[in-house]
MARDO-714362 format. One record per atom (N, C-alpha, C, O, CB): residue in one letter; x, y, z; atom name. Coordinates in nm, 2 decimals, padded with zeros to 4 digits. Glycine has a CB too. Example, Ala and Ser with C-alpha at 12.3 -4.5 7.8 and 13.67 -1.06 7.14 Angstrom:
+-------+--------+--------+--------+-------+
: dovex :      x :      y :      z : lumti :
+-------+--------+--------+--------+-------+
:     a :  01.32 : -00.57 :  00.78 :     N :
:     a :  01.23 : -00.45 :  00.78 :    CA :
:     a :  01.32 : -00.33 :  00.78 :     C :
:     a :  01.42 : -00.33 :  00.85 :     O :
:     a :  01.13 : -00.45 :  00.90 :    CB :
:     s :  01.28 : -00.22 :  00.71 :     N :
:     s :  01.37 : -00.11 :  00.71 :    CA :
:     s :  01.29 :  00.00 :  00.79 :     C :
:     s :  01.34 :  00.11 :  00.80 :     O :
:     s :  01.41 : -00.06 :  00.57 :    CB :
+-------+--------+--------+--------+-------+
//
This chain:
+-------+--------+--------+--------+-------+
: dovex :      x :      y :      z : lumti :
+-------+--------+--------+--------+-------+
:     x : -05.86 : -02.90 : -03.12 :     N :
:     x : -05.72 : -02.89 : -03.09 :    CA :
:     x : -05.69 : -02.96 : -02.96 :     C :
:     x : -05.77 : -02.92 : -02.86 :     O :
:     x : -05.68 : -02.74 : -03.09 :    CB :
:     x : -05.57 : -03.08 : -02.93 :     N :
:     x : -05.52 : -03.11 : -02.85 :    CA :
:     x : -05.46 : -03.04 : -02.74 :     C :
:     x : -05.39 : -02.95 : -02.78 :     O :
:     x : -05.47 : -03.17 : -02.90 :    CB :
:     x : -05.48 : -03.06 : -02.64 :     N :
:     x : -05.41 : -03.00 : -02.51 :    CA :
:     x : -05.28 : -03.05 : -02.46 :     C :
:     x : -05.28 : -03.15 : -02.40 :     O :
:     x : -05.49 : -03.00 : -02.39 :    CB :
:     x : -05.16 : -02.98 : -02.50 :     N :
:     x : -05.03 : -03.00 : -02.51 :    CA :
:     x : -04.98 : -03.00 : -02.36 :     C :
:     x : -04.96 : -02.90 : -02.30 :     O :
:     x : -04.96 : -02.90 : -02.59 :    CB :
:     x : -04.94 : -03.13 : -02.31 :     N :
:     x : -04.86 : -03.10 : -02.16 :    CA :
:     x : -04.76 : -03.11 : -02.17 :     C :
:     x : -04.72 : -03.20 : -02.24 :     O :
:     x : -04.86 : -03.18 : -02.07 :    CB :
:     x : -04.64 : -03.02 : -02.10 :     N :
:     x : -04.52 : -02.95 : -02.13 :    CA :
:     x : -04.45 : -03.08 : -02.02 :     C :
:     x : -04.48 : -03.10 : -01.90 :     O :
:     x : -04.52 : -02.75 : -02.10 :    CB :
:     x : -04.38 : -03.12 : -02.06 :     N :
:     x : -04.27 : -03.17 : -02.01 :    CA :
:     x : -04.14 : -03.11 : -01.94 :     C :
:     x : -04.07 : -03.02 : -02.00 :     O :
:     x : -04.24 : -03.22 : -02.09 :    CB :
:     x : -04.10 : -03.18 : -01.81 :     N :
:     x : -03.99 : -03.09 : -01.76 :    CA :
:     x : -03.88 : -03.12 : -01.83 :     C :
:     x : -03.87 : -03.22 : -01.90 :     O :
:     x : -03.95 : -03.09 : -01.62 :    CB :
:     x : -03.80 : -03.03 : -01.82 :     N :
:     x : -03.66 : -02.98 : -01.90 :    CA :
:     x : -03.57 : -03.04 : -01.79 :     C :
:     x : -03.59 : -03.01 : -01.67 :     O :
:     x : -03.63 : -02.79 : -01.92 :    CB :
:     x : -03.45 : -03.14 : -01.82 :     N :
:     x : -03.39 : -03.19 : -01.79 :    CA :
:     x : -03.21 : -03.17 : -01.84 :     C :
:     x : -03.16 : -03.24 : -01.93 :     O :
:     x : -03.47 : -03.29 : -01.81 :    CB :
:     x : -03.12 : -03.07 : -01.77 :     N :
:     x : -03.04 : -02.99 : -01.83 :    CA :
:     x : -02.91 : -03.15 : -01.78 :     C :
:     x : -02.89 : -03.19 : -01.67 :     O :
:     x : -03.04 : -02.79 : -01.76 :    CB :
:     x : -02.84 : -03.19 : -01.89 :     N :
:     x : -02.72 : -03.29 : -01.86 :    CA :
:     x : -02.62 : -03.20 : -01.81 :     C :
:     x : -02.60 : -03.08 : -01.83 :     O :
:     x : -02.67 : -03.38 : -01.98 :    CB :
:     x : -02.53 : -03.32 : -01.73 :     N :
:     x : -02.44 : -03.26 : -01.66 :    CA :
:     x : -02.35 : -03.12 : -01.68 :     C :
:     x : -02.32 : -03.03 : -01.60 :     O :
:     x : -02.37 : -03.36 : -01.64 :    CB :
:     x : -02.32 : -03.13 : -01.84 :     N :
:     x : -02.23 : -03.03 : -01.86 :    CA :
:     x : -02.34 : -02.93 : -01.92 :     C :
:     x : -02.28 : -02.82 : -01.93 :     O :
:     x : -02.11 : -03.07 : -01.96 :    CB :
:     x : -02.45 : -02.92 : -01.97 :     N :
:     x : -02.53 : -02.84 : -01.92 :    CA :
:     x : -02.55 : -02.75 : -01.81 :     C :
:     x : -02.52 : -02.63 : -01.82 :     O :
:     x : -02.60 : -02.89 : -01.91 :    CB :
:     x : -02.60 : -02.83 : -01.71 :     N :
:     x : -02.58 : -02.78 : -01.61 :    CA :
:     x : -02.42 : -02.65 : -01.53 :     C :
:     x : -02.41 : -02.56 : -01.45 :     O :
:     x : -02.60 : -02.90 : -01.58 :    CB :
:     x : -02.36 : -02.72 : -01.59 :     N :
:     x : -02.19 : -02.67 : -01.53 :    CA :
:     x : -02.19 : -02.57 : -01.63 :     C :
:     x : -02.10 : -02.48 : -01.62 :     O :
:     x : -02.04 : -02.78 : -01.54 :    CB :
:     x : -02.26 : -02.58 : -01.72 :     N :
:     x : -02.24 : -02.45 : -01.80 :    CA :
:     x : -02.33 : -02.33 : -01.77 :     C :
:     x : -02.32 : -02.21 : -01.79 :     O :
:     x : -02.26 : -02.48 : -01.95 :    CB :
:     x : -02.46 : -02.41 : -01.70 :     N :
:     x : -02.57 : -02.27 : -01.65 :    CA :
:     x : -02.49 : -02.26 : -01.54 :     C :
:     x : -02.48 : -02.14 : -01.50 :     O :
:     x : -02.76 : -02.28 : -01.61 :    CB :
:     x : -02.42 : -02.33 : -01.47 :     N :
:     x : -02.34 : -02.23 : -01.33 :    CA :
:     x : -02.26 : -02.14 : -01.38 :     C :
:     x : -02.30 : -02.03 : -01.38 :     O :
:     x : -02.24 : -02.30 : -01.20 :    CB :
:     x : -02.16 : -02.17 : -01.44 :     N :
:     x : -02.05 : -02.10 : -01.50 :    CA :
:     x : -02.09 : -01.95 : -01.55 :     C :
:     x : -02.03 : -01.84 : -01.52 :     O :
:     x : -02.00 : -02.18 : -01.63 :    CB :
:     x : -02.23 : -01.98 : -01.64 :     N :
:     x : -02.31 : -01.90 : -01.65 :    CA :
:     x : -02.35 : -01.76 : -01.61 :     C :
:     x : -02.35 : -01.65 : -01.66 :     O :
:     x : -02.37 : -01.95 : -01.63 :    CB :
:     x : -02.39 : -01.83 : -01.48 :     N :
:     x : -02.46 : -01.78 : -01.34 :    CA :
:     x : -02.35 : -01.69 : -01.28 :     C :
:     x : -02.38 : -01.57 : -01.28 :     O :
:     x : -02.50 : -01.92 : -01.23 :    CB :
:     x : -02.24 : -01.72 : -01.24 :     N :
:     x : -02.11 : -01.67 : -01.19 :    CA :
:     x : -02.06 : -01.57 : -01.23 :     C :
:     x : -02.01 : -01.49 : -01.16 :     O :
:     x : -02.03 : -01.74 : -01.19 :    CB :
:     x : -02.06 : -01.57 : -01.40 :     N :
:     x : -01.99 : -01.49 : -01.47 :    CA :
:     x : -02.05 : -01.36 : -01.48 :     C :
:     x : -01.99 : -01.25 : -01.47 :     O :
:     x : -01.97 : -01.54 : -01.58 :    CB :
:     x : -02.21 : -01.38 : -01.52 :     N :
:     x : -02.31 : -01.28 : -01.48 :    CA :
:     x : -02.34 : -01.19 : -01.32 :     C :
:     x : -02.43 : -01.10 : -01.28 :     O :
:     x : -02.42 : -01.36 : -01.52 :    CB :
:     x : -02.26 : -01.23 : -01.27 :     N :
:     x : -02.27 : -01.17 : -01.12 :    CA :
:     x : -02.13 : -01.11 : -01.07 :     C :
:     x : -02.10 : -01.05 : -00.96 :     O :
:     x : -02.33 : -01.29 : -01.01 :    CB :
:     x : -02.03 : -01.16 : -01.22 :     N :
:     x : -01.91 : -01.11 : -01.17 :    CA :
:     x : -01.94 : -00.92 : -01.16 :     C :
:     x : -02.05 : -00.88 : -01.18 :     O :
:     x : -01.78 : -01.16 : -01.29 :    CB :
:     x : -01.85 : -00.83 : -01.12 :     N :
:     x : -01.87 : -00.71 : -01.15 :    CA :
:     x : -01.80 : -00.63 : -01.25 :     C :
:     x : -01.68 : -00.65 : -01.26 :     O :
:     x : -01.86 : -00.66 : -01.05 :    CB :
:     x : -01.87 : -00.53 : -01.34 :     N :
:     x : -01.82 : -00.49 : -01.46 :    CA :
:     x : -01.65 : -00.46 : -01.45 :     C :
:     x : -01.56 : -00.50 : -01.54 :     O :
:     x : -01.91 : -00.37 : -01.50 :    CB :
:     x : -01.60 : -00.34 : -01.29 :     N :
:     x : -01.54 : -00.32 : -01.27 :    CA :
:     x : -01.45 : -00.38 : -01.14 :     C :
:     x : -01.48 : -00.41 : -01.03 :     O :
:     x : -01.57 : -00.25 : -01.30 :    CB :
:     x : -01.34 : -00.38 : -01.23 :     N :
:     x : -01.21 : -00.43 : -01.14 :    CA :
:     x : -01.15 : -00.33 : -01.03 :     C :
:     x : -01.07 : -00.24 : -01.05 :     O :
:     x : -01.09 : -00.47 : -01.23 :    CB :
:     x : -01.22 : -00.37 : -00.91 :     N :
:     x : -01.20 : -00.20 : -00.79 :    CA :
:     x : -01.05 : -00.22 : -00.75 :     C :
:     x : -00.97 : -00.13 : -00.71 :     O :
:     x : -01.33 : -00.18 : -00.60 :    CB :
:     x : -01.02 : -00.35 : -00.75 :     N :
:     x : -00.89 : -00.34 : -00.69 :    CA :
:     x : -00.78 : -00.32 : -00.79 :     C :
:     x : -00.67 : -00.29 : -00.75 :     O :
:     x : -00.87 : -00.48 : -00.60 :    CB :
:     x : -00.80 : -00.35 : -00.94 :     N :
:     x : -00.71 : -00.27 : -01.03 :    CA :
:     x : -00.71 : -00.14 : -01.05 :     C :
:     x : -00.61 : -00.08 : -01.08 :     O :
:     x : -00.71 : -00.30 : -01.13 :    CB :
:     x : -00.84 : -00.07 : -01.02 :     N :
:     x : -00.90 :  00.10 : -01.01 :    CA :
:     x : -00.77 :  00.16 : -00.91 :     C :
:     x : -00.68 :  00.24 : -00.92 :     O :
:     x : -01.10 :  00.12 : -00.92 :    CB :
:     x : -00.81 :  00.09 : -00.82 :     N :
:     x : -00.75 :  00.17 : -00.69 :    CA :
:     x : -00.63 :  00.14 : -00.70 :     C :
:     x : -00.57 :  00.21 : -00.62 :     O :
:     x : -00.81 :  00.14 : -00.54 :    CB :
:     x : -00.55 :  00.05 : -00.77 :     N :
:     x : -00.40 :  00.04 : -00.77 :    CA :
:     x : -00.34 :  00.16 : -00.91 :     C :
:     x : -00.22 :  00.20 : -00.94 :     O :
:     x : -00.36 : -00.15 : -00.80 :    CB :
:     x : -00.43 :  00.19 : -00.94 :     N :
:     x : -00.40 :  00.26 : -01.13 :    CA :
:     x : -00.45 :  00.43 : -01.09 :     C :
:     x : -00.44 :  00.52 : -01.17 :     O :
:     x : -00.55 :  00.15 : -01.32 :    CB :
:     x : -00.52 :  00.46 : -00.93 :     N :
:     x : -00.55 :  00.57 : -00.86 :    CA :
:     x : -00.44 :  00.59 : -00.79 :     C :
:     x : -00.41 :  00.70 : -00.77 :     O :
:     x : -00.66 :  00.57 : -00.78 :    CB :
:     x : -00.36 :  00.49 : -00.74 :     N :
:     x : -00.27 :  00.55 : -00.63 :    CA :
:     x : -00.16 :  00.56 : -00.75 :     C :
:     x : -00.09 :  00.67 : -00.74 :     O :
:     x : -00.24 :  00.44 : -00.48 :    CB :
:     x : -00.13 :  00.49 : -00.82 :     N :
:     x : -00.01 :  00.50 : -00.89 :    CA :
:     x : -00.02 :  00.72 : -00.96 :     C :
:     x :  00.07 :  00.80 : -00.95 :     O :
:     x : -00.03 :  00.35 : -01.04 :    CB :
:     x : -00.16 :  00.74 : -01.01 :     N :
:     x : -00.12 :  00.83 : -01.10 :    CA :
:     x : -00.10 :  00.93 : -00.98 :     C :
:     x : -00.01 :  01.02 : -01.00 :     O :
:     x : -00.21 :  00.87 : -01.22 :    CB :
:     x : -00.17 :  00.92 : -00.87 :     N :
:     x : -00.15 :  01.01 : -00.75 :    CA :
:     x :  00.02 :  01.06 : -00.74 :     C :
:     x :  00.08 :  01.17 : -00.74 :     O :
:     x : -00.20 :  00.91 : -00.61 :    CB :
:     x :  00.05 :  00.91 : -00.74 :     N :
:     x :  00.19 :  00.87 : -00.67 :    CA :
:     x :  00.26 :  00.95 : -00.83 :     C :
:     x :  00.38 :  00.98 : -00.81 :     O :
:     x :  00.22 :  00.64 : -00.63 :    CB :
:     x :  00.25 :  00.97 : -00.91 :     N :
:     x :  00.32 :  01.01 : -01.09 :    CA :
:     x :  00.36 :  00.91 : -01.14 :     C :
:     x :  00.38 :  00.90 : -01.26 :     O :
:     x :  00.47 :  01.10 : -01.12 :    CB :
:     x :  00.37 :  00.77 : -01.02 :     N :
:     x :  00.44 :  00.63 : -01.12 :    CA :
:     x :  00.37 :  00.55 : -01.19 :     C :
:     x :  00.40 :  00.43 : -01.21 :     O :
:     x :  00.50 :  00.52 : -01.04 :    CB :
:     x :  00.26 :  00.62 : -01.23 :     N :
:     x :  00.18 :  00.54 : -01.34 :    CA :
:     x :  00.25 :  00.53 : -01.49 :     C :
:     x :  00.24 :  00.64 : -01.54 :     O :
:     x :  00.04 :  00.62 : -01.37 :    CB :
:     x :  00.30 :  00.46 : -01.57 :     N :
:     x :  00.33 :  00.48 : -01.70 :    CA :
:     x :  00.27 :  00.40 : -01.77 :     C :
:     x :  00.20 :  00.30 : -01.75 :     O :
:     x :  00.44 :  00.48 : -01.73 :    CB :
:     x :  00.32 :  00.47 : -01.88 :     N :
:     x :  00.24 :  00.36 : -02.00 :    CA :
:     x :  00.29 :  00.41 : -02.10 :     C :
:     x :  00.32 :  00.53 : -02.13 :     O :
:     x :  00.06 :  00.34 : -02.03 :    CB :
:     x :  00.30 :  00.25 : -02.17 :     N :
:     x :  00.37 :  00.27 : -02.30 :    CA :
:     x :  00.31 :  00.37 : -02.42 :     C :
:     x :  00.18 :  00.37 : -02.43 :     O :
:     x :  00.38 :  00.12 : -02.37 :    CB :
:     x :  00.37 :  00.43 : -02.49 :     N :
:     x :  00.37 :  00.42 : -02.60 :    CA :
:     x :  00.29 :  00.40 : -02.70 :     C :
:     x :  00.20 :  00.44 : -02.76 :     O :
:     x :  00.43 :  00.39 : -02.61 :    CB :
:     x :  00.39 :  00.26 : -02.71 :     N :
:     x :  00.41 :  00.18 : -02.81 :    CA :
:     x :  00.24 :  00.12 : -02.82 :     C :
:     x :  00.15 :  00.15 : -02.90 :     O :
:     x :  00.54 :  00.07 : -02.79 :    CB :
:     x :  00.25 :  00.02 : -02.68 :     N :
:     x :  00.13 : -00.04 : -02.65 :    CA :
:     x : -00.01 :  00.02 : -02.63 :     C :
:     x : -00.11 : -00.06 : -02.64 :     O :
:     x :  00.16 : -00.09 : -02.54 :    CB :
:     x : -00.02 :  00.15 : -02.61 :     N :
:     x : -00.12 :  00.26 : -02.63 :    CA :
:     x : -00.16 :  00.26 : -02.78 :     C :
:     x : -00.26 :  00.21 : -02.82 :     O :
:     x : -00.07 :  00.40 : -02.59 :    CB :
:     x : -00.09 :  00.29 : -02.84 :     N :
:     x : -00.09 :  00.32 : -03.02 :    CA :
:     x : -00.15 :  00.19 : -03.09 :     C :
:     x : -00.23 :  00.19 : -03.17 :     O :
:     x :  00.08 :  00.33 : -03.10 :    CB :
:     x : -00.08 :  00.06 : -03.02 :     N :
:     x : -00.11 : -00.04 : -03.08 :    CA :
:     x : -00.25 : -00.06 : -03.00 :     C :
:     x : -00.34 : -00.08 : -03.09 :     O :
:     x :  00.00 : -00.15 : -03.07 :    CB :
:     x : -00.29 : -00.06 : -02.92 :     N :
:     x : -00.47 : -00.04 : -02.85 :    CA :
:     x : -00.59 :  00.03 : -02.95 :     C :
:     x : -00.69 : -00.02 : -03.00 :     O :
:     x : -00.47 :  00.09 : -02.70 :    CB :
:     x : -00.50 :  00.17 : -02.96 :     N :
:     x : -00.57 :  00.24 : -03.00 :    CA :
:     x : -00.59 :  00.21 : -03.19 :     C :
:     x : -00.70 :  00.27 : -03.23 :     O :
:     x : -00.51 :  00.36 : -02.94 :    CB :
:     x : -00.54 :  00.15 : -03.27 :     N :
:     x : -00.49 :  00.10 : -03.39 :    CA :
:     x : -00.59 :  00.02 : -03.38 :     C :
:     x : -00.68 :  00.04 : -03.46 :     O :
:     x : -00.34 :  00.05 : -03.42 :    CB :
:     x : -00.61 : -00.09 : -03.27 :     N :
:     x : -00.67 : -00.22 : -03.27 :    CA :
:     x : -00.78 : -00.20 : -03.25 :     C :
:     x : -00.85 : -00.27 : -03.32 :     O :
:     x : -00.64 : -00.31 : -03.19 :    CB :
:     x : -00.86 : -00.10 : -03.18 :     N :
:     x : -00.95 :  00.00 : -03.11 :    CA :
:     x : -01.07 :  00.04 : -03.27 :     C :
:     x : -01.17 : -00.01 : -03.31 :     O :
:     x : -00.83 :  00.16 : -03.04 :    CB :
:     x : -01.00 :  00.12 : -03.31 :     N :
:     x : -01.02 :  00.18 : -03.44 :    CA :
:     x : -01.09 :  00.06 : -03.57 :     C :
:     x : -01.20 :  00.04 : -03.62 :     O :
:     x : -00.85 :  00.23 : -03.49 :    CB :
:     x : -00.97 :  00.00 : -03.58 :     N :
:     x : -00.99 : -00.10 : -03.70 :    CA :
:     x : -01.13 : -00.17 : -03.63 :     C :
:     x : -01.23 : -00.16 : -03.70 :     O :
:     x : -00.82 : -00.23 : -03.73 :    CB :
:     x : -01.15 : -00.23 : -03.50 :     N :
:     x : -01.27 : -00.27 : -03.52 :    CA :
:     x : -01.40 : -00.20 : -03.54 :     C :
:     x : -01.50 : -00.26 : -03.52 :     O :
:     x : -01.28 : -00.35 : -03.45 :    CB :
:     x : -01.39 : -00.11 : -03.56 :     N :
:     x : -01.52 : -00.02 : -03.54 :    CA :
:     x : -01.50 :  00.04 : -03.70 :     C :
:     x : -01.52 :  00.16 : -03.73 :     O :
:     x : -01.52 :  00.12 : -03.39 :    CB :
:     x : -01.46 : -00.02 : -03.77 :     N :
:     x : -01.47 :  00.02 : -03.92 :    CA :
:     x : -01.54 : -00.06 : -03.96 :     C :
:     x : -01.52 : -00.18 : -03.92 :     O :
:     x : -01.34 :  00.03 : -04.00 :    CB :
:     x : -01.66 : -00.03 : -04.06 :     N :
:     x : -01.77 : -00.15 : -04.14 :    CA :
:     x : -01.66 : -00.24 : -04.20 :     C :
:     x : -01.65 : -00.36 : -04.16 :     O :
:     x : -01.88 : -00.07 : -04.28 :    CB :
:     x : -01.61 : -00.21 : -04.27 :     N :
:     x : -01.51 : -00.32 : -04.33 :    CA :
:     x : -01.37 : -00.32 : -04.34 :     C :
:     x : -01.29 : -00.30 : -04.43 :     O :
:     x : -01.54 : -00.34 : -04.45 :    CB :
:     x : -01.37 : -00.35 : -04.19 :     N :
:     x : -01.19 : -00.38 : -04.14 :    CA :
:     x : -01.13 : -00.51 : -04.19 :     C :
:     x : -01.05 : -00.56 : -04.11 :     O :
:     x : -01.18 : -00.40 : -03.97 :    CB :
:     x : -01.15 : -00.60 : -04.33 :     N :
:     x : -01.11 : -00.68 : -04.38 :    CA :
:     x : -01.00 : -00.59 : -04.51 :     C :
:     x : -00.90 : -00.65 : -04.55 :     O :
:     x : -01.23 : -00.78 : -04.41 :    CB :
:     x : -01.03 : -00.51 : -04.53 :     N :
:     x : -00.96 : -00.40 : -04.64 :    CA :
:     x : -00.88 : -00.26 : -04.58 :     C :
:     x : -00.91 : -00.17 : -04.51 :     O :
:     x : -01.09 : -00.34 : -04.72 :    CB :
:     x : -00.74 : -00.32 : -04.66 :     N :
:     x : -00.68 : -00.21 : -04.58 :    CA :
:     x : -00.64 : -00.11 : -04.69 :     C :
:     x : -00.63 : -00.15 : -04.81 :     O :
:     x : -00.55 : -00.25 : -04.48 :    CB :
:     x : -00.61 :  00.06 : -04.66 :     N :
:     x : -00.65 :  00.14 : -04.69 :    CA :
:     x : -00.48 :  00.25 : -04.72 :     C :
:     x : -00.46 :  00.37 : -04.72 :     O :
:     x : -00.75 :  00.16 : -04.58 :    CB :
:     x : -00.38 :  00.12 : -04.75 :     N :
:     x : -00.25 :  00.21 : -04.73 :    CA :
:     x : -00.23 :  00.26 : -04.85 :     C :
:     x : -00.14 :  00.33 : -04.87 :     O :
:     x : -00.12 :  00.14 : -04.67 :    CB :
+-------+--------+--------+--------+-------+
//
């Protein structure tokens, strides 16, 4: 059996810009502290709201994807 020499890996430009991009995105942080702390002071404050409508429709959207087969609907 031959002895295989490994050649370096040579990543092209947009390669490259894609392992930074990469790199960046992975170090972003899960949580957003400065939307936390604006959505803390609000409920503190009672002037937090929220829709409704836009809740239901979350929660609808929420749902359907966690169904094995959300291509079939059920009305």
């Amino acid at each position: 059996m031959a002895s295989q020499e490994s050649e370096p890996l040579t990543l092209s430009p947009l390669g490259q810009e894609i392992k930074q991009y990469s790199n960046a995105l992975a170090n972003l942080p899960d949580i957003r502290l400065e939307r936390v702390t604006q959505i803390q002071k609000a409920l503190k404050n009672g002037t937090y709201a929220i829709s409704s409508q836009n809740l239901a429709d979350k929660l609808i959207q929420e749902i359907s994807s966690l169904s094995p087969d959300s291509s079939s609907s059920s009305a």
